[in-house]
TORPA-4810 file (N, C-alpha, C, O; in nm, 3 decimals):
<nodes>
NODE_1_0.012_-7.583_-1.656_0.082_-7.499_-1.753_0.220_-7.558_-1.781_0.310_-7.587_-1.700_X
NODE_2_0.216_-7.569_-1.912_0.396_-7.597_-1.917_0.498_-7.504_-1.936_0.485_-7.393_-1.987_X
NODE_3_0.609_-7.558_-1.887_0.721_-7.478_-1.858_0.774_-7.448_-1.969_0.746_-7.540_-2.046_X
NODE_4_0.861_-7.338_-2.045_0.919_-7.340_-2.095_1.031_-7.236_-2.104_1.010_-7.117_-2.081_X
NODE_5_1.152_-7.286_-2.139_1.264_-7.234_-2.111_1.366_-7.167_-2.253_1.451_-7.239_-2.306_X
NODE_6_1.345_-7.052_-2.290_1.418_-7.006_-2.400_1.630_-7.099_-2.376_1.695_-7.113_-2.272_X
NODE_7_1.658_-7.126_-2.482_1.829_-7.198_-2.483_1.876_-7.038_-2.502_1.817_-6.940_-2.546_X
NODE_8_2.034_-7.063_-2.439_2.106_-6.955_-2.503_2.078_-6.829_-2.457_2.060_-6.796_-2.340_X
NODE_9_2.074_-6.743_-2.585_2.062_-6.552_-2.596_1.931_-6.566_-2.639_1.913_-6.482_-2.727_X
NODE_10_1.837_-6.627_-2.620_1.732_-6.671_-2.663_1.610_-6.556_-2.538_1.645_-6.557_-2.420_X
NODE_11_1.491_-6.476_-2.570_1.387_-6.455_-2.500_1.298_-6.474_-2.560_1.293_-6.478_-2.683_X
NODE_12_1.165_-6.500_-2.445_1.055_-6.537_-2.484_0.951_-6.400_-2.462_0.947_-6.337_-2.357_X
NODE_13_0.888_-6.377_-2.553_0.810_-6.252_-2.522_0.640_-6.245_-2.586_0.586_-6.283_-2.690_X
NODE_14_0.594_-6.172_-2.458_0.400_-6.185_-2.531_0.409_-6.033_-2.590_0.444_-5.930_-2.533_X
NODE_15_0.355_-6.058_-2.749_0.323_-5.905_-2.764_0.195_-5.820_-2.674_0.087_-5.870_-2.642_X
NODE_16_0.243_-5.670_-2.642_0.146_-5.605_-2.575_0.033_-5.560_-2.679_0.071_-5.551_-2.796_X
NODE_17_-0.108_-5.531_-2.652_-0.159_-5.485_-2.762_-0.189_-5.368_-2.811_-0.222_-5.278_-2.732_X
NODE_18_-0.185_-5.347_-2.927_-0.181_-5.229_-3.012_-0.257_-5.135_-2.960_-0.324_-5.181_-2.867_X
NODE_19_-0.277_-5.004_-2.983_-0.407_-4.944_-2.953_-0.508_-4.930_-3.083_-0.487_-4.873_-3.189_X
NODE_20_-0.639_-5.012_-3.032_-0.723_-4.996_-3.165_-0.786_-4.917_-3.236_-0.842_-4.948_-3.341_X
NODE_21_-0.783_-4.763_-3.167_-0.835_-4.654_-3.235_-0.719_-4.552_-3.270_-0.615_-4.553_-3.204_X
NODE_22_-0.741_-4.454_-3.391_-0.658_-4.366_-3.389_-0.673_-4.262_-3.310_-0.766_-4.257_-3.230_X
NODE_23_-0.580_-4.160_-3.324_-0.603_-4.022_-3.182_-0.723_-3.961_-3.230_-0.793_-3.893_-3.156_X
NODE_24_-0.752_-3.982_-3.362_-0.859_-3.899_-3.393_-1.032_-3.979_-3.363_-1.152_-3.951_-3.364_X
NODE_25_-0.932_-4.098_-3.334_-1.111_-4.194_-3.287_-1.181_-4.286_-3.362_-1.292_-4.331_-3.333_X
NODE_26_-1.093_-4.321_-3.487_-1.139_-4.402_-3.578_-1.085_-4.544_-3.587_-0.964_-4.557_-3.565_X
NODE_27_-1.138_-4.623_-3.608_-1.134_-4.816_-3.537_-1.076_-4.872_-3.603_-1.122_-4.906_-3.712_X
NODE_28_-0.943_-4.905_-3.562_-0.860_-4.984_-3.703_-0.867_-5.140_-3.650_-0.838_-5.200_-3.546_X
NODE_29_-0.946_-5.187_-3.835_-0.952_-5.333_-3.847_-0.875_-5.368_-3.810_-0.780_-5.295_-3.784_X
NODE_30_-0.871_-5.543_-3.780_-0.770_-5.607_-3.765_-0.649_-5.606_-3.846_-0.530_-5.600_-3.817_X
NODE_31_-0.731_-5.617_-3.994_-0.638_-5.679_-4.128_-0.560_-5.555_-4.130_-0.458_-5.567_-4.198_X
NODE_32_-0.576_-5.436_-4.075_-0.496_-5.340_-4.128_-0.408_-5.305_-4.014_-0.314_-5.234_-4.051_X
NODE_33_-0.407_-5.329_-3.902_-0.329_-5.305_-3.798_-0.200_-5.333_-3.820_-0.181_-5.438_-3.882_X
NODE_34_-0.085_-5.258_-3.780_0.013_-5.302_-3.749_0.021_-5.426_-3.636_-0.077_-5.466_-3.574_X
NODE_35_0.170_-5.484_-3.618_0.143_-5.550_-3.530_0.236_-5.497_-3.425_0.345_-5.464_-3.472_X
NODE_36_0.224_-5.482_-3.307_0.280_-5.368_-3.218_0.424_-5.454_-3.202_0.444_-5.576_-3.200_X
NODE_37_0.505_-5.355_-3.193_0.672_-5.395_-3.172_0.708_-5.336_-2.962_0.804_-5.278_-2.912_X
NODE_38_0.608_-5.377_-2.916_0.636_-5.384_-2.786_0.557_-5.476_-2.762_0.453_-5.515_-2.815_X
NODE_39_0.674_-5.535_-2.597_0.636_-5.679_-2.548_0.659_-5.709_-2.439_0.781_-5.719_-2.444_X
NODE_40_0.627_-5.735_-2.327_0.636_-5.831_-2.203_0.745_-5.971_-2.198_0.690_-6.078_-2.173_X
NODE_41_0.856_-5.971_-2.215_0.960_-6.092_-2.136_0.867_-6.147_-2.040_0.813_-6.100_-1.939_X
NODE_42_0.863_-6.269_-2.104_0.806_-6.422_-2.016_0.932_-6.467_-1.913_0.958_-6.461_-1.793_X
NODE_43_0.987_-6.513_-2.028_1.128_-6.582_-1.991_1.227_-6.558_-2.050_1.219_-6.477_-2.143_X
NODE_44_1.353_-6.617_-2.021_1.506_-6.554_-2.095_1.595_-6.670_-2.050_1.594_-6.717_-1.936_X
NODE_45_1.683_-6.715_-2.167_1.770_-6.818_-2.170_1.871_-6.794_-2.038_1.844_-6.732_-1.935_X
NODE_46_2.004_-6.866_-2.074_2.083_-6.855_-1.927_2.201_-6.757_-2.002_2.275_-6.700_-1.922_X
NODE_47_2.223_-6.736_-2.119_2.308_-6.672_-2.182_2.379_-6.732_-2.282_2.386_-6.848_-2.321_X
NODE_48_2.455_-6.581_-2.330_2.515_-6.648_-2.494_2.656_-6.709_-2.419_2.693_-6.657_-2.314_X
NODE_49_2.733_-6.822_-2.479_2.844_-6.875_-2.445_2.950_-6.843_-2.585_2.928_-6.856_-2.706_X
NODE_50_3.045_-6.808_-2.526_3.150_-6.760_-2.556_3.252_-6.844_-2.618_3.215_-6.957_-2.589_X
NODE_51_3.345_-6.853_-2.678_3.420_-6.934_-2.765_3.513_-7.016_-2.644_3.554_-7.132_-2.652_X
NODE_52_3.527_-6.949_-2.562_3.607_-7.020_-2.424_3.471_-7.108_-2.352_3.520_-7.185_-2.270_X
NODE_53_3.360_-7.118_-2.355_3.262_-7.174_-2.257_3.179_-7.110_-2.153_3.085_-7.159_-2.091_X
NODE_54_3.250_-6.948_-2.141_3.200_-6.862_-2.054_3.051_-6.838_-2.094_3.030_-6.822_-2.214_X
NODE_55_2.939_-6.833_-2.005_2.831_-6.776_-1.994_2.803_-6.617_-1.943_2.813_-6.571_-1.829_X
NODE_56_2.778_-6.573_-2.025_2.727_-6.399_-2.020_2.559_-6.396_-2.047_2.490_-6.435_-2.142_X
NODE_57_2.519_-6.321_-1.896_2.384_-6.337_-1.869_2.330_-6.236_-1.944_2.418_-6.167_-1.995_X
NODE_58_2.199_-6.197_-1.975_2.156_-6.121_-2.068_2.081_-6.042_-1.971_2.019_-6.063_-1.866_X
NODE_59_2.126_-5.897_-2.082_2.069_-5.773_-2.005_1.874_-5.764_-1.966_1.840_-5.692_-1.872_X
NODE_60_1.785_-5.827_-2.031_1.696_-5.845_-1.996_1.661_-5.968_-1.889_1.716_-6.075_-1.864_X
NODE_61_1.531_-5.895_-1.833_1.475_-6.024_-1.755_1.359_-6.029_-1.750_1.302_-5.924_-1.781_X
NODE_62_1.274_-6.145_-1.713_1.131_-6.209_-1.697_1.084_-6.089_-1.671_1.165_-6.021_-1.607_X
NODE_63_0.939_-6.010_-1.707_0.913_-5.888_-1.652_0.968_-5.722_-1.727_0.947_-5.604_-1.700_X
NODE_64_1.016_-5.768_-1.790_1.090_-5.595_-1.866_0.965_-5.594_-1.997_0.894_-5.677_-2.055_X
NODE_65_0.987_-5.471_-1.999_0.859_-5.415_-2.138_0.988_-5.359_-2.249_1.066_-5.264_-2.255_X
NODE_66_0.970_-5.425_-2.291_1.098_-5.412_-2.426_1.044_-5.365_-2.569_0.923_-5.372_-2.593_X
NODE_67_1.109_-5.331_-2.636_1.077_-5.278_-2.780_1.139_-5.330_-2.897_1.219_-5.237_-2.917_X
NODE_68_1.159_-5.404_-2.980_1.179_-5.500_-3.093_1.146_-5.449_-3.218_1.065_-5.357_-3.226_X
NODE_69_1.204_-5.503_-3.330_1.212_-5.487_-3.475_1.103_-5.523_-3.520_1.067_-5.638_-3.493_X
NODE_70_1.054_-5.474_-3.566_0.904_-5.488_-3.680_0.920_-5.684_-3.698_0.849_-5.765_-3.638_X
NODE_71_0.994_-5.705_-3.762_1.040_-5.853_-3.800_1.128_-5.935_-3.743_1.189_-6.028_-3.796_X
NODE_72_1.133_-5.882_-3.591_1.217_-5.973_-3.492_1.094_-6.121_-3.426_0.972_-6.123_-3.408_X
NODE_73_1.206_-6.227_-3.407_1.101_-6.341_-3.354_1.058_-6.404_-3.419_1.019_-6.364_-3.528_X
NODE_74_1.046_-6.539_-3.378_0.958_-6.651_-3.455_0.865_-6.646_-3.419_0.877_-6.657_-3.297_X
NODE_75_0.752_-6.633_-3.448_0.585_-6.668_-3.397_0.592_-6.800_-3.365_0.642_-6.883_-3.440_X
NODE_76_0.519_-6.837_-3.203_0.509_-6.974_-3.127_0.369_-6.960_-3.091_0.311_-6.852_-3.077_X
NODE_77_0.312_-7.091_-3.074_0.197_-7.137_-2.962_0.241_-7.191_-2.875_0.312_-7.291_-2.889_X
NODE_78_0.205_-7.129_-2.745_0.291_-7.243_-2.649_0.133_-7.209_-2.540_0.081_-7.099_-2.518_X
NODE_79_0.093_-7.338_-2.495_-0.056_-7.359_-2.444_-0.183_-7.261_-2.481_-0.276_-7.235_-2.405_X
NODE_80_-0.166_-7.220_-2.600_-0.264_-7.172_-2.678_-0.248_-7.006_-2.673_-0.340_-6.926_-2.691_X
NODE_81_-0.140_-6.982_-2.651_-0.100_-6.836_-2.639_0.009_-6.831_-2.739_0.103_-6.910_-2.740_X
NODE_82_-0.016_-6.700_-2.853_0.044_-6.660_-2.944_0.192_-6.574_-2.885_0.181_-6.460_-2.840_X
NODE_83_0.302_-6.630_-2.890_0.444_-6.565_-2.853_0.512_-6.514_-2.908_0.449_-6.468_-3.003_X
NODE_84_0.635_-6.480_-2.918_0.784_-6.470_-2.987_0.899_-6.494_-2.905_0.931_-6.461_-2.791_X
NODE_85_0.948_-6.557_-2.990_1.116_-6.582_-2.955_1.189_-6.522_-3.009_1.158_-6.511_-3.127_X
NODE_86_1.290_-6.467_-2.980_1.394_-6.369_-3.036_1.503_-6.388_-2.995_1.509_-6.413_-2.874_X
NODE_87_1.612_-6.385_-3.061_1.728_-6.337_-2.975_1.737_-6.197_-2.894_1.647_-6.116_-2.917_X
NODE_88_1.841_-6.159_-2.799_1.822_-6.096_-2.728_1.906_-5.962_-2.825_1.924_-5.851_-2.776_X
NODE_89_1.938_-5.988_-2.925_2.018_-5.863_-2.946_1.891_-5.815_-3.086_1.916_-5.723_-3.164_X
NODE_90_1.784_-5.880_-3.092_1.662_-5.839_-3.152_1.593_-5.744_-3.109_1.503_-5.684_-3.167_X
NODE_91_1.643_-5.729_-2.986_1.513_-5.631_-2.876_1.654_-5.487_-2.832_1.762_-5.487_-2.773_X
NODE_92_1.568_-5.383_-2.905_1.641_-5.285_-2.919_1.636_-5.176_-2.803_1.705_-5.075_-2.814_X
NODE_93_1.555_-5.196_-2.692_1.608_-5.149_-2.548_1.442_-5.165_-2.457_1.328_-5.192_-2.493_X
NODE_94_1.510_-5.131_-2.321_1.382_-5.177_-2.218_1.318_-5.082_-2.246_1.363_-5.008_-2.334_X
NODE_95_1.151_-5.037_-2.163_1.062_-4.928_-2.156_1.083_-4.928_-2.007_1.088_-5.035_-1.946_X
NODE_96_1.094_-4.828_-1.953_1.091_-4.806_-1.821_1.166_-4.822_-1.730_1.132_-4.791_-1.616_X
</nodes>
């Protein structure tokens, strides 16, 4: 497996998956699904640096279930797994 390391204010995150039925029990296609705005932190940069050089570590870490903007993240393949990268001020607070 390769390593990979978000730069910066940078996280790496797997989306969790949607739920495919509604409450009432009916099977939503793919094409029509939303795409769920919660996610699993892989990994997380070393922090944003500051106009002096200072490093400030970021409030998330490897392991947090976070919640994100409809249109936060770049879509990645990284060893055949669909990701996102985001900055960290994209992800609008932990779950749990």
């Amino acid at each position: 497996m390769t390593k990979f390391r978000p730069l910066h204010d940078r996280v790496l995150v797997r989306r969790l998956d949607s739920e495919e039925k509604t409450a009432g029990g009916i099977i939503i296609p793919d094409t029509a699904k939303e795409k769920p705005m919660e996610g699993k932190v892989i990994a997380v940069g070393s922090g944003a640096r500051s106009e002096e050089g200072k490093v400030t570590p970021l409030d998330v870490k490897a392991g947090d279930t976070v919640l994100f903007g409809k249109w936060s993240g770049t879509e990645v393949k990284i060893n055949g797994e669909d990701l996102l990268i985001m900055k960290e001020s994209d992800i609008l607070g932990i779950i749990g």
